[in-house]
C-alpha positions in Angstrom: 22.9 -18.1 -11.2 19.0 -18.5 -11.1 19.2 -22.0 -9.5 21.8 -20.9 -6.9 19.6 -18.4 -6.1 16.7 -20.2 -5.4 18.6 -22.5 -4.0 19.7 -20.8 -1.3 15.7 -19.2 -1.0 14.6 -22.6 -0.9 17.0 -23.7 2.1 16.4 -20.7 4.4 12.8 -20.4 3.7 11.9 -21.3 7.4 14.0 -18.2 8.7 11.6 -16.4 6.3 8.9 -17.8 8.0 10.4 -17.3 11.5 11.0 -13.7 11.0 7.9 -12.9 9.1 5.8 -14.2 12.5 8.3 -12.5 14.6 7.0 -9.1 12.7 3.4 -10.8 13.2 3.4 -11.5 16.7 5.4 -7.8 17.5 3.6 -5.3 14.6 3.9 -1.8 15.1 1.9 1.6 13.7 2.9 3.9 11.2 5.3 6.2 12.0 5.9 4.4 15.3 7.8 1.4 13.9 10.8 1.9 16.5 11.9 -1.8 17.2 10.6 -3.3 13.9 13.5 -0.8 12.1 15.7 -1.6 14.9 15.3 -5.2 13.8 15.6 -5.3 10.6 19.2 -2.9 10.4 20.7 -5.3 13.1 19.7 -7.9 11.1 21.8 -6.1 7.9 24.8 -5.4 10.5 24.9 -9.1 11.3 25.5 -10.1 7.9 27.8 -7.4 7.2 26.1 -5.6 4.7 26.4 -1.9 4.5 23.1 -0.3 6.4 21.6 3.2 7.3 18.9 3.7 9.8 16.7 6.4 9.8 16.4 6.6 6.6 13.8 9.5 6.0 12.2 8.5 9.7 12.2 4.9 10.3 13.6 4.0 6.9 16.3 1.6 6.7 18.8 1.2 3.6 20.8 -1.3 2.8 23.1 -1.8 0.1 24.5 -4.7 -1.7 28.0 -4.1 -3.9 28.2 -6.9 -6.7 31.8 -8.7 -7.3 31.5 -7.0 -11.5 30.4 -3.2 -12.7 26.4 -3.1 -13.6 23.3 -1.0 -12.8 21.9 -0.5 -9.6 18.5 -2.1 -8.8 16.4 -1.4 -5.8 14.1 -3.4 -4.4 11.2 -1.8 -1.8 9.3 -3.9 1.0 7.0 -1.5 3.5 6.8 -2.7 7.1 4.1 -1.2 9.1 1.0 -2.6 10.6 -2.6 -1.1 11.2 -4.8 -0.6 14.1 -6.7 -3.7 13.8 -7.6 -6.0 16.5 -6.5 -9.6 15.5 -8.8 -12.3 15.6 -7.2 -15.3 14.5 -6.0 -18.1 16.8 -2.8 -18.5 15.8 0.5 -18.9 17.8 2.3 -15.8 16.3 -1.1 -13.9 16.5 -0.5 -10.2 17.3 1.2 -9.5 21.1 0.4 -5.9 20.4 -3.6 -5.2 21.8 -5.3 -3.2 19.0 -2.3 -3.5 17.0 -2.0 -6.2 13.6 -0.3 -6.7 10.0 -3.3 -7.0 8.5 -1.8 -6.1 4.8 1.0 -8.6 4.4 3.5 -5.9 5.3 5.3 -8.4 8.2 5.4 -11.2 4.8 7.0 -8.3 3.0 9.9 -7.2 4.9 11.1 -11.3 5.9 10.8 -12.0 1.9 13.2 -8.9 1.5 15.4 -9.9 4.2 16.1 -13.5 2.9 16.3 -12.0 -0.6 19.3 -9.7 0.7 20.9 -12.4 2.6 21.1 -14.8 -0.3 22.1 -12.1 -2.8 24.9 -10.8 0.0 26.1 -14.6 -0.3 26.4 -14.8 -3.8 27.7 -10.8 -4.3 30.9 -11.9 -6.0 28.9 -13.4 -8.7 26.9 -11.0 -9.1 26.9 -7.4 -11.3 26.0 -4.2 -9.9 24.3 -2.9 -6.4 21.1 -3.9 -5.5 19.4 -1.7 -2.7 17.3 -2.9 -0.4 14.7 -0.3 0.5 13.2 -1.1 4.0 10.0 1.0 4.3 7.7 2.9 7.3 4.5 4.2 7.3 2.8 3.2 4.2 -0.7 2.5 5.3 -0.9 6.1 6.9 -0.3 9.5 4.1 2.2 11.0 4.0 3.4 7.7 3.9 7.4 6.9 4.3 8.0 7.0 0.8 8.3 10.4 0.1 10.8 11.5 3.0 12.9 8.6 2.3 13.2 9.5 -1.2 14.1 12.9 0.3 16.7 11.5 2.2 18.5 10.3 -0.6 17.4 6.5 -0.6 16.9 6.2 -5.0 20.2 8.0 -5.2 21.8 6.5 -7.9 19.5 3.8 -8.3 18.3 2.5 -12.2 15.3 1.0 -11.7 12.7 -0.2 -8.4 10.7 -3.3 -8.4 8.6 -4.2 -5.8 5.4 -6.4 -5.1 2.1 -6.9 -2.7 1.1 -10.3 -1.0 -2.4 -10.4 -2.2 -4.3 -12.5 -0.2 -7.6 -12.5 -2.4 -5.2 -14.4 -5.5 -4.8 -17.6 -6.1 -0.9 -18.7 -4.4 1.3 -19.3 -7.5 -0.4 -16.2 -9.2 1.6 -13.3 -10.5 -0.6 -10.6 -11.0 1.1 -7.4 -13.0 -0.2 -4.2 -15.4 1.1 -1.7 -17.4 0.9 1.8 -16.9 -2.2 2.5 -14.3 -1.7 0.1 -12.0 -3.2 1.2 -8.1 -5.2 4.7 -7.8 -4.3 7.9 -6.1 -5.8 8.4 -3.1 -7.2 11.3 -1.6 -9.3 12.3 1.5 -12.2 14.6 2.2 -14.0 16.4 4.9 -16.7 18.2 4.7 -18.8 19.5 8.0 -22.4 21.2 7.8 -23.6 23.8 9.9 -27.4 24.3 10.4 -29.7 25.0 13.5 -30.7 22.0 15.5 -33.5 22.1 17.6 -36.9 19.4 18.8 -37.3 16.8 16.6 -41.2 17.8 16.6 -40.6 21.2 15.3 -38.4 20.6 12.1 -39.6 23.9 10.5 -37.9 25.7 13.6 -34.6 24.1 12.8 -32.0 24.0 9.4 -31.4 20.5 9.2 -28.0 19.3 8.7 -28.8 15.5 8.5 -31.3 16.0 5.6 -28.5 18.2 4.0 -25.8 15.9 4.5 -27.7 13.0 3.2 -28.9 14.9 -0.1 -25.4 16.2 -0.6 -24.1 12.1 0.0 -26.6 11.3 -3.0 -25.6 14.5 -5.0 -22.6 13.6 -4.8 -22.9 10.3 -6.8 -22.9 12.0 -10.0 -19.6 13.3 -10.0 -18.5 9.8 -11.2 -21.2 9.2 -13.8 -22.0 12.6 -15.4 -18.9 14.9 -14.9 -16.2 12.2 -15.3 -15.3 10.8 -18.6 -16.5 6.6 -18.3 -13.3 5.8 -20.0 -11.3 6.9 -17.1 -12.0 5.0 -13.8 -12.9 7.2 -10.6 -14.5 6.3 -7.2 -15.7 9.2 -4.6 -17.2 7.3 -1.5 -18.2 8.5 2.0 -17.0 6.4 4.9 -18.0 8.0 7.9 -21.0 10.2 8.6 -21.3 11.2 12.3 -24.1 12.9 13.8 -24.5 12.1 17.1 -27.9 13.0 19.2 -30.8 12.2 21.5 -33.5 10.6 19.1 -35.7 13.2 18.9 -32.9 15.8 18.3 -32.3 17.7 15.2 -28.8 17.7 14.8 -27.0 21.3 14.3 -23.8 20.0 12.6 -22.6 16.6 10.6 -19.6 15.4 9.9 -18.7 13.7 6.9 -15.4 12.0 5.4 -14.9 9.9 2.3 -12.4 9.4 -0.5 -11.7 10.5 -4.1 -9.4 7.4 -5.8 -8.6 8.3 -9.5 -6.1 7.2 -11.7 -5.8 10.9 -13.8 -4.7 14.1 -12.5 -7.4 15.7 -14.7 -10.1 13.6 -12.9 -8.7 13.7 -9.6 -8.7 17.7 -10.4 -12.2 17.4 -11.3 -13.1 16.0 -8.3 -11.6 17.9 -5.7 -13.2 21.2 -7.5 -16.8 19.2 -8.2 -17.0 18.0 -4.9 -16.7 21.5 -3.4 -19.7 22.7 -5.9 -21.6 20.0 -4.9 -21.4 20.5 -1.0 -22.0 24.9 -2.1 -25.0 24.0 -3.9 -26.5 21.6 -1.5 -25.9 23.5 1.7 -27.8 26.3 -0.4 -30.4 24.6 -0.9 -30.6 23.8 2.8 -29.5 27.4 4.3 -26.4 25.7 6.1 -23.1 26.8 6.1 -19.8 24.3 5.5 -16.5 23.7 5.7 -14.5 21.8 2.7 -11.0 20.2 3.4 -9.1 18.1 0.3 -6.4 16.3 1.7 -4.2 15.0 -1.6 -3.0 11.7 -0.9 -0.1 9.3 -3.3 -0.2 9.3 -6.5 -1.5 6.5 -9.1 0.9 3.7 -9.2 1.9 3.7 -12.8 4.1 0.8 -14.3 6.9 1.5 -17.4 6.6 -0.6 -19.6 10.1 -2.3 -19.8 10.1 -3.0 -16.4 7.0 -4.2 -16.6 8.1 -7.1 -19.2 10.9 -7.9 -16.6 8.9 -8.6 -14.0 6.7 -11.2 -16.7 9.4 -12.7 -18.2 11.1 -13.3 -14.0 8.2 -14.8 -13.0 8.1 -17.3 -16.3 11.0 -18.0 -14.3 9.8 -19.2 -10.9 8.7 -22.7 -11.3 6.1 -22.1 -8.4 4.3 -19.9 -10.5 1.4 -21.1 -12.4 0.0 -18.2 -14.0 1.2 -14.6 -14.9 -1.7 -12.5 -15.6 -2.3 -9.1 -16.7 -5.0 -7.6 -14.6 -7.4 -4.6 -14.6 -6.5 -1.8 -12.7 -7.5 -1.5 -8.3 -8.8 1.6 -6.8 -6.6 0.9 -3.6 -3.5 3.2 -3.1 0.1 2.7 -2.6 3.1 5.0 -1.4 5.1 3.3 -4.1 4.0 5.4 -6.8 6.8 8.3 -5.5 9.7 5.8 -6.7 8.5 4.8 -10.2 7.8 9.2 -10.5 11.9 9.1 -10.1 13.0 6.3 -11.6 12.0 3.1 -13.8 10.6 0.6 -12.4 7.6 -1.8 -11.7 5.0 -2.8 -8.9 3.2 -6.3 -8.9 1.1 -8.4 -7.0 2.2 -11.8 -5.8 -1.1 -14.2 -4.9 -0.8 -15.4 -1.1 -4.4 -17.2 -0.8 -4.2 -19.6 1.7 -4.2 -23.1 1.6 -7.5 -24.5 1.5 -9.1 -21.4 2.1 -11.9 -20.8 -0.8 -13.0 -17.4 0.9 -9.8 -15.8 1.6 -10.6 -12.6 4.1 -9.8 -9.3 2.5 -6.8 -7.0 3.3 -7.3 -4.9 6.4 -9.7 -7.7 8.0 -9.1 -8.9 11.6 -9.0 -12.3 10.2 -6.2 -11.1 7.5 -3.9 -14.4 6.5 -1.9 -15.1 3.9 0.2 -18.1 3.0 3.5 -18.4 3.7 4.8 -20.4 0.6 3.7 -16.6 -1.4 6.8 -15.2 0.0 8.8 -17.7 -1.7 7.5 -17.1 -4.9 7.5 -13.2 -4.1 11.7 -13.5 -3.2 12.7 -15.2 -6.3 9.9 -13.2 -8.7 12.2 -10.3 -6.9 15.2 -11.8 -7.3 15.0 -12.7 -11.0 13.7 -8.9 -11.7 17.1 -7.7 -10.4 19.1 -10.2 -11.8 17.6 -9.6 -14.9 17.5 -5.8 -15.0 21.4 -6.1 -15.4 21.0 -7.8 -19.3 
């Protein structure tokens, strides 16, 4: 069964990579991803495999019925892009101005698609149901997980597997962990009130810059003196907006930044911390504040079985060369919602491109990946589900 499978990935890999620079060249926000849905469920009704639309917004579910009894396996691919302006000079570079998949999310959803049509074609082979979880609106919290778990797309569903083109590993690198795998990730804003005034009479004025920049330092030792250095936190401020004349004291400052933490007693920490910090500095300064904690997903955390099906699959996949267990990343993923309902597993699947020694990251304007990745992604996938059924 594993060579006809990868058989038949092997001999349509060039739809894969037709449809994964269709996505490319026509990417579409979160929340927003009208035609790219519309594209992948007539896609599903052409093969004449079950589909529902609007699955918890601009979900799409499809379902695949095995000729013999088993468990049912789901496998999750997220297809929305982010408001990046491409830069690469490609000929499926981004139609859409402003608009790019800069994450890998166009690679994801054409690995998923192929995957489906292969296992539709050998279904009476097959044991079980294997759900193919088309996702929206990852990039952006809420995210698309959530409200399509909502509307009822685990239901009934054993276990989830699902996996990232990472760009910044090596192509024919499977990259997996157990338990903790990718942070939660949270969002704070904080804006200070003082008195502005000339920027030759400071003593007349409460100064909100010199507040916000103490409370940007104070801040740092949340992390190394109130968490415990065993467990991994980051708290980092990304925008700090002020605008004025140059020799204008500023009356308010904006600030907003993010908490990423792997446990919920940290990530409670935090949040609370944070909030004594910004108190005690604006004290200090006489300003007044306002304190927002937006709570992102959740940590991505791996089980353990699933986790040993997703090694032993890719030992599987003659493309790959390496199957490492890696330290945990501080980035975030919607996926954490499914494995909080049901088994599962989340891995990355190395898409460096070819001849590229200094890949650009995720979320660049001169994002890449190669396209050989997703064939090593589709049967990785492939031989998780197929396997989940022993």
């Amino acid at each position: 069964m594993k060579e006809t499978l990868f058989n038949k990935l092997e001999s349509s890999f060039n739809e894969m990579v037709e449809i994964r620079r269709h996505f490319h060249q026509h990417p579409e926000l979160s929340f927003q991803e009208v035609q790219t849905a519309h594209y992948i469920k007539a896609y599903y009704e052409k093969l004449g495999v079950e589909v529902r639309g609007n699955v918890g917004g601009n979900g799409v579910v499809a379902k695949i019925y095995g000729g013999k009894p088993g468990k049912t396996i789901a496998l999750r691919a997220d297809f929305d892009a982010l408001p990046i302006q491409e830069e690469n000079d490609v000929p499926y570079k981004s139609l859409v101005p402003g608009v790019m998949h800069a994450c890998g999310h166009d690679g994801h959803t054409a690995t998923l698609l192929v995957l489906a049509k292969a296992l539709h074609e050998m279904r009476e082979e097959l044991s079980g149901t294997y759900v193919m979880i088309h996702q929206h609106a990852e990039e952006y919290a809420p995210g698309g997980a959530k409200a399509m778990i909502e509307d009822g797309c685990l239901d009934g569903v054993d276990f989830i597997y699902g996996t990232h083109l990472w760009a910044t590993v090596p192509t024919g690198t499977v990259h997996y962990r157990v338990g903790p795998f990718m942070a939660a990730a949270d969002r704070f804003e904080v804006t200070l009130q003082g008195k502005g005034g000339h920027g030759a009479q400071p003593h007349k004025t409460k100064d909100t810059i010199v507040a916000a920049s103490q409370f940007v330092m104070n801040l740092q030792q949340i992390v190394s003196r109130r968490i415990k250095p065993i467990d991994p936190a980051v708290v980092s401020v990304g925008s700090f907006v002020a605008e004025n004349a140059f020799n204008v004291i500023a009356d308010k400052v904006r600030l907003i930044g993010t908490a990423r933490t792997f446990s919920e007693e940290s990530r409670n920490l935090i949040e609370e911390e944070l909030e004594k910090v910004i108190k005690g500095t604006c004290y200090a300064n006489d300003c007044t504040y306002e304190f927002t904690y937006f709570r992102g997903y959740p940590a991505v955390v791996n089980h353990p079985a699933e986790t040993g099906i997703v090694v032993e699959s890719a030992g599987q996949v003659p493309d790959v060369e390496k199957v490492e267990e890696m330290e945990p990343d501080m980035a975030g993923e919607d996926f954490a919602y499914y494995l909080q309902h049901v088994k599962g597993s989340f891995f990355f699947t190395g898409a460096q491109p070819e001849g590229v020694s200094q890949p650009y990251p995720h979320h660049h304007p001169k994002f890449e990946i190669n396209e050989r990745a997703m064939l090593i992604a589709a049967k990785t996938l492939g031989m998780a589900a197929l396997n989940s059924q022993d």
